[in-house]
N, C-alpha and C positions, 0 to 999 in steps of 0.2 A: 431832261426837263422839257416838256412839250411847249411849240410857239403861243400857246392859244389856253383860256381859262378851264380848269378843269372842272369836272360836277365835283358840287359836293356833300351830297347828302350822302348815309350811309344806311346800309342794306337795315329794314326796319325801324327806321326812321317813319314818323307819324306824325303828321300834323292837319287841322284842320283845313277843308274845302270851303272857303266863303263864297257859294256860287250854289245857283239851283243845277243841281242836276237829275236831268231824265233820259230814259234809253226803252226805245220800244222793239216789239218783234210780233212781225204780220199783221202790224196796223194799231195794236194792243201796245198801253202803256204796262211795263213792267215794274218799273221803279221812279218815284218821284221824289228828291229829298234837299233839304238845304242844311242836311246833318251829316254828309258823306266826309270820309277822311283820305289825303295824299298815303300810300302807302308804300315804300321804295323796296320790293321784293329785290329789285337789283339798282346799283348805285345811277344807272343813267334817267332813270324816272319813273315817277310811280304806278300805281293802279290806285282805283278807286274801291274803299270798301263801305257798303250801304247798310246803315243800320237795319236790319230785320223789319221794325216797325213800319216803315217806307218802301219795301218791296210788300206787292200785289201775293202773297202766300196762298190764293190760290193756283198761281200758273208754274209756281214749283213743284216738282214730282222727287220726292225721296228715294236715292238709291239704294239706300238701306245697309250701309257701311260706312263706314270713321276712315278717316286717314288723319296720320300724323303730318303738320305740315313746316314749315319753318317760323310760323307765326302761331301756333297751336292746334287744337285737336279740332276735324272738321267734317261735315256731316257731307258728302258731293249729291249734288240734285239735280235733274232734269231739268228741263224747263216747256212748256208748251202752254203757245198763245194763237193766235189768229190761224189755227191748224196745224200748226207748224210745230215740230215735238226737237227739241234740242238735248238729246243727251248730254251727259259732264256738265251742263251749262256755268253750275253754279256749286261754289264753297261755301255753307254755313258755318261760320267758323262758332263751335261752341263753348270752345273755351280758350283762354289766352294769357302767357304772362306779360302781354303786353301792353298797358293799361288802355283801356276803352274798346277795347278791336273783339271782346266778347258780345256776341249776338249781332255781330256784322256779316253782309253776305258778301265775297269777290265773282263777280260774274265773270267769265271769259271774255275778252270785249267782241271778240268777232263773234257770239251765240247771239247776237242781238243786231237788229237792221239798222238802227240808228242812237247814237249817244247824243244830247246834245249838252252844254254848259251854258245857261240861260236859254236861249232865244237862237243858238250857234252850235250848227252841226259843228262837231271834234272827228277827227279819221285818226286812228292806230292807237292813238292811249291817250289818257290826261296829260296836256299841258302841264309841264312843270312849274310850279312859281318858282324855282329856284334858276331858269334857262331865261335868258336872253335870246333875243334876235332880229339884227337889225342888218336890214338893205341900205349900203351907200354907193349914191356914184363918184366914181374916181375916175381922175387923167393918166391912172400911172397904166402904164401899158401893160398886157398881157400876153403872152405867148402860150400855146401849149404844142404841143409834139408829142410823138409818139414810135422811138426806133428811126430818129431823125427825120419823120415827115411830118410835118407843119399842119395842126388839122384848124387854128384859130392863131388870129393874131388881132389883137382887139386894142385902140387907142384907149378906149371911154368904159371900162369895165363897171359890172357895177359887183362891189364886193358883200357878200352876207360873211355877219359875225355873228356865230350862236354858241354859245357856252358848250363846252365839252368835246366841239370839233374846230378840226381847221377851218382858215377863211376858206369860203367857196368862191369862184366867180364866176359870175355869169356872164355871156361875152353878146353882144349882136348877133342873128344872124348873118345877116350880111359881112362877120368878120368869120362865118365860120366854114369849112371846107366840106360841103355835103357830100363831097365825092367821095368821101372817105369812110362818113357814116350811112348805116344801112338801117333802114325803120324798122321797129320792132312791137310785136301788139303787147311789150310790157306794160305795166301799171303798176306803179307804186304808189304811197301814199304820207305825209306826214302831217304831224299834229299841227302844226306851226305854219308848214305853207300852202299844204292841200292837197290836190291829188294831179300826179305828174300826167302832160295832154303828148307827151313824147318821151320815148327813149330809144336810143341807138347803139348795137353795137359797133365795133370801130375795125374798118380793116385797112392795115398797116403793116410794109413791109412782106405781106403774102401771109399774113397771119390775122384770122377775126379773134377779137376780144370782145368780150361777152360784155353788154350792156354799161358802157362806160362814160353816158352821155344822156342827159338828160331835160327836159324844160316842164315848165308852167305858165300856160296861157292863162288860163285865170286860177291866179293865187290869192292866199287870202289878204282881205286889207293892207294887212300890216305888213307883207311884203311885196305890195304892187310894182313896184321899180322895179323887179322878176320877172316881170308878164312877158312873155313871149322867147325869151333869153335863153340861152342851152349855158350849161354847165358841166363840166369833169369831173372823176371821182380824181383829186388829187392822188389819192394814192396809190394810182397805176400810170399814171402821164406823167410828161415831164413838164412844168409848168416854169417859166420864166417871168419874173416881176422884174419892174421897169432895167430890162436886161439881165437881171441876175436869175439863175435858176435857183429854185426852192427844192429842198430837202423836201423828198417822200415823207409824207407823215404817216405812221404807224393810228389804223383806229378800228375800232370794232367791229366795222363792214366788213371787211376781210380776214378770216381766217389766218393761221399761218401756211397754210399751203395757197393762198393767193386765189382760191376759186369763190366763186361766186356764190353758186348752188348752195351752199348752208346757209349764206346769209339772204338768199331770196324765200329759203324753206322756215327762216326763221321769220321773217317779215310776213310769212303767210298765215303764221301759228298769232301774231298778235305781234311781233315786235317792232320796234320801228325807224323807219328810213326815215332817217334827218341829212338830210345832203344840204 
């Protein structure tokens, strides 16, 4: 049983988007719509699919072949705007047993330069309404380690709870051991807190691990208390709470073989890093 709320929507799950949504590419609006639907291809959250009427049907280009897809039969399109020619871009899906998801399009989110949800640039996928997340600060102490050497030990943590993963915590710097971590020109990015201004791999014990460490200088709004703070991927550290060590949690960032490399090639195809 896991410590922490699991998702729970399930795969083709559908529900409506109460929000305008627009996304452009090379300066060019592509789609503008306040008729878009949540659509859960996989249980951790969805995409967006845009009724036909609301994308711009000139900057689609027809591949001129069907695929069958897990949501029904679909038409794959090109896409090109402000110069810019996007192959694959986009799924017309044309037909479906899925009620309402006929003559909707799924665009790839990364074929397009910018999404936004009203007036609010989004980075890696739609926002779930079904996710929570919330920055607290806490007295209760934190430790981490790594092969017995002490890379953070932090009085004043400030804890993020987001539905479907462990608590994260973010620690001071000034509580954290830089000698440890080595700067790295990563970037990641999430729907919820924005786009990471550091990451570090960690060397410990005469061994580097890859990318285990991470912050947000400017995150969004709603997790300001974040701002400047490094954070661990629990699931490779050993973290201790107000003295007690905490059980590795088992989560999707990690493969079973423990590398990295799949789940940074999947965060690069459109998936996304919620730390």
């Amino acid at each position: 049983m896991n410590e922490y709320p699991a998702m729970i929507a399930t795969v083709n799950h559908v529900e409506p988007v109460p929000r305008r949504i627009r996304a452009f590419l090379g300066g060019e609006k592509v789609l503008d719509t306040t008729r878009a639907l949540y659509v859960w291809e996989w249980p951790y959250y969805p995409q967006y699919y845009i009724p036909l009427a609301d994308v711009d049907r000139d900057l689609l280009l027809p591949e001129g072949h069907t695929q069958q897809t897990g949501r029904g039969v679909a038409e794959p399109h090109g896409l090109r705007a402000g110069g810019i020619h996007r192959p694959h871009a986009a799924r017309l899906l044309t037909d479906s047993p899925i009620g309402g998801l006929a003559d909707t399009v799924r665009f790839d989110w990364a074929a397009l330069d910018a999404w936004f949800e009203e007036d609010e640039q989004v980075f890696v996928h739609p926002r779930s309404p079904y996710v929570r997340v919330d920055a607290l600060r806490s007295n209760r102490p934190v430790r981490v380690e790594l092969g017995g050497v002490v890379l953070a030990d932090s009085p004043s943590p400030v804890m993020v709870f987001e539905t479907g993963l462990p608590t994260r915590y973010y620690l001071s710097r000034t509580d954290v051991d830089f000698g440890h971590l080595i700067p790295t020109d990563t970037v990641t990015a999430c729907p919820y807190k924005g786009i990471t201004s550091g990451y570090w791999p960690i060397r410990a014990g005469g061994t580097m691990h890859t990318d285990l460490a991470w912050s947000y200088d400017f995150p969004t709004r709603q997790l300001a208390p974040i701002a400047g703070m490094v954070a661990f991927y629990n699931e490779k550290v050993e973290l201790f709470l107000d003295g007690q060590q905490l059980e590795q949690p088992k989560t999707h960032f990690f493969p079973a073989d423990g590398s990295r490399e799949a789940h940074i090639a999947r965060e690069a195809a459109g998936g996304a890093e919620h730390r």
